[in-house]
N, C-alpha and C positions, 0 to 999 in steps of 0.2 A: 425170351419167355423162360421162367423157372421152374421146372416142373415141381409140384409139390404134391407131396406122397399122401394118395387119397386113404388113410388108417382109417377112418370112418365105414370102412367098408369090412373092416375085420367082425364086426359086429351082425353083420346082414347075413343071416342062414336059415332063408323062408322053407319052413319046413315042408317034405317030400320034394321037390324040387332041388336041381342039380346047378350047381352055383362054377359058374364059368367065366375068363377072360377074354375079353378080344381087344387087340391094339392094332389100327390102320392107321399112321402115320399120327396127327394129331387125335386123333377121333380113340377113345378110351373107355371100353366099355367092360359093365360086370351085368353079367348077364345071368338070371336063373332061369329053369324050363324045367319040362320033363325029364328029357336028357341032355346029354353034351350036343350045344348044336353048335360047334366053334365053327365048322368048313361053311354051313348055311349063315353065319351071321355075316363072317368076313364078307364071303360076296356080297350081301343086304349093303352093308356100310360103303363097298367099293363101290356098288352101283350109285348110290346116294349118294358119294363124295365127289363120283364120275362126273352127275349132273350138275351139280354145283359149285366145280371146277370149271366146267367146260363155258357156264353162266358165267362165269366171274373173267373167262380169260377176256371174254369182248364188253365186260361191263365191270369195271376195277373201280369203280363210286359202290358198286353195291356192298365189296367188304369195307371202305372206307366210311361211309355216310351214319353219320352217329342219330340223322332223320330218318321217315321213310321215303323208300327211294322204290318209284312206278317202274314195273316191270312187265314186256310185250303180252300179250294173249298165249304166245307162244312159249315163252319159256317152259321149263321140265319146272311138273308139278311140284317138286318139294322148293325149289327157289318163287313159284306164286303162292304157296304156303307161307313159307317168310316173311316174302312182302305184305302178305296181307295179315297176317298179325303185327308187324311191326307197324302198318299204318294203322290199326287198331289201338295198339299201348302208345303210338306215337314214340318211335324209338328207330336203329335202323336196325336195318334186317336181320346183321349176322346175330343181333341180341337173340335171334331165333332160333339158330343153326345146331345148338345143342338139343334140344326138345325136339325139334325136327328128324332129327335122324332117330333119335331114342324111339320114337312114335315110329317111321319109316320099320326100323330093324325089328321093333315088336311085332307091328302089323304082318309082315311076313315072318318071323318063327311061329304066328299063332296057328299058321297054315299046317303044323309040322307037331304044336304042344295046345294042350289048350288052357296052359297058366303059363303065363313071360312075365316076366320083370325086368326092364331093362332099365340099366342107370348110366347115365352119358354124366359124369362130373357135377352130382347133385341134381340132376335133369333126370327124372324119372317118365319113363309110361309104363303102365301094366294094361294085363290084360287076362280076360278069367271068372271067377265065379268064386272067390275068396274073399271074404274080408277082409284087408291089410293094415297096419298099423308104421304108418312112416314117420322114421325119430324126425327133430328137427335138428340139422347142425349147425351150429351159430358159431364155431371160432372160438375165441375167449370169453362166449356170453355164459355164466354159469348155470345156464337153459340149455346148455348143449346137454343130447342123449339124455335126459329126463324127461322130456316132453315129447309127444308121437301123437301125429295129426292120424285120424282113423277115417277110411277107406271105404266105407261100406260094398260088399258084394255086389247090391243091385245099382251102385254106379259106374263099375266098368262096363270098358275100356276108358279110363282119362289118365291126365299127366296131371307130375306133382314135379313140381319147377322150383327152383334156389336160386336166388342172386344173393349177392354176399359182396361187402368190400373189407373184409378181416377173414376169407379164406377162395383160395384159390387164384388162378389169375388173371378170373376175368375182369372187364373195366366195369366200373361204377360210377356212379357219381355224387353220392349219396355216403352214408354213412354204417350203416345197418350192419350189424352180425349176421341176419339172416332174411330177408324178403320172400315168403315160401307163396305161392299160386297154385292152387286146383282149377285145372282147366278142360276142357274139352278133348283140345290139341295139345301136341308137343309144343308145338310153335308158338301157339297162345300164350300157354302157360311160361313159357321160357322167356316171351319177350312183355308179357306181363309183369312177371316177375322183377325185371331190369326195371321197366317205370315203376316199378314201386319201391323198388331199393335205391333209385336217383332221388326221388323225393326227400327220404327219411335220414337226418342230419343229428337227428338226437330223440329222446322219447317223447318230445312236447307233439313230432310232426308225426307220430306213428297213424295217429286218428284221422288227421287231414290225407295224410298217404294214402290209404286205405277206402277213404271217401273217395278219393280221385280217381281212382280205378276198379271199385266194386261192381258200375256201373256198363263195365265194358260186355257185350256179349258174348259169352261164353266162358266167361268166370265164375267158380262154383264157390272160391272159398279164397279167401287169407289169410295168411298169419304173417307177424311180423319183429322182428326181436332187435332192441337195442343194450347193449350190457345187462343188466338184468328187469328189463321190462319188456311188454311184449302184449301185443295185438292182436284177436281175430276178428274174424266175419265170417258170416256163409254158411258151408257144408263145412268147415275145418272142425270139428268137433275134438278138440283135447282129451289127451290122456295121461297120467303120470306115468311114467314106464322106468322112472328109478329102482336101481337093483334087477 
């Protein structure tokens, strides 16, 4: 894997809020708060990545299965989170694992700030009593950082999810500069996101993409960008944020 340099993130300075890093092995976060919560996140992410290791040492189909893939009653909650978003978008699970911890590591700094933002590699959750305005990044779609899906106040706590096959290095299957999901959950939204960016091959399927997966519960919104055309539905309410 190549890691590729998230610059997209020089841009994000949600204002009064303290804009912070944490790195746990793959897991990549930019975190804002109140204050610097670096020592309280790290733990949040080890804890998370603890139970989702320790799932995967005695079940190696779950990071493998590009389906959804049934998991015990038992398992640690953030790996039945996964699954069940992933059999929701019909995807497999790790399509989840980013929004998953995002949503995990906010839900507990909120314990500590009562604005978070945290961002797992375009996998967003917030959480708070602000309004927020999230760009879209699309890669080489000339809709990158002009367009910002808006937030409203009285719908957090939710996740705002990216799949992408022109940035980053997650698997796709599709086409898309950007697949973007408002969701309830991290999980939703993350593995929502991915079925909606397998779908979309070119701008004719933006529509049919979008129809396929509005319908999932606990999806609030859409957007969706191919070179320079691009889709909504829902809660996604557009804004220009050029300049």
């Amino acid at each position: 894997m190549v890691y590729e340099p998230r610059t997209y993130r020089r841009s994000v300075e949600p204002a009064g809020l303290v804009t912070f890093r944490v790195v746990v092995r793959e897991t990549d976060l930019q975190i804002a708060a109140r204050g610097d919560l670096t020592a309280q996140a790290i733990s949040l992410v080890e804890a998370a990545r603890a139970d989702i290791d320790g799932f995967v040492a005695g079940h190696r189909r779950f990071v493998e299965s590009f389906v959804p893939f049934e998991v015990p009653a038992d398992a640690p909650a953030i790996v039945r989170e996964m699954a069940e978003a992933a059999a929701r978008a019909d995807v497999g699970p790790m399509a989840a694992v980013a929004g998953a911890i995002a949503e995990r590591v906010a839900r507990g700094l909120a314990q500590l700030s009562d604005e978070v933002i945290v961002e797992n590699g375009g996998d967003i959750f917030m959480v708070g009593s602000t309004e927020r305005v999230v760009s879209v990044h699309a890669g080489p779609s000339p809709i990158t950082g002009r367009v910002g899906v808006v937030i409203p106040a009285e719908m957090l706590p939710v996740a705002v999810c990216t799949s992408s096959a022109t940035v980053g290095p997650s698997v796709s299957l599709g086409r898309a500069d950007a697949a973007c999901v408002v969701a309830r959950t991290g999980a939703l939204a993350d593995a929502v996101a991915s079925a909606l960016g397998n779908r979309i091959h070119s701008p004719s399927d933006i529509q049919r993409a979008m129809d396929a997966v509005r319908g999932i519960d606990g999806v609030l919104g859409l957007v969706a960008v191919v070179g320079d055309a691009m889709g909504a539905w829902g809660c996604a309410r557009l804004v220009s944020i050029e300049g």
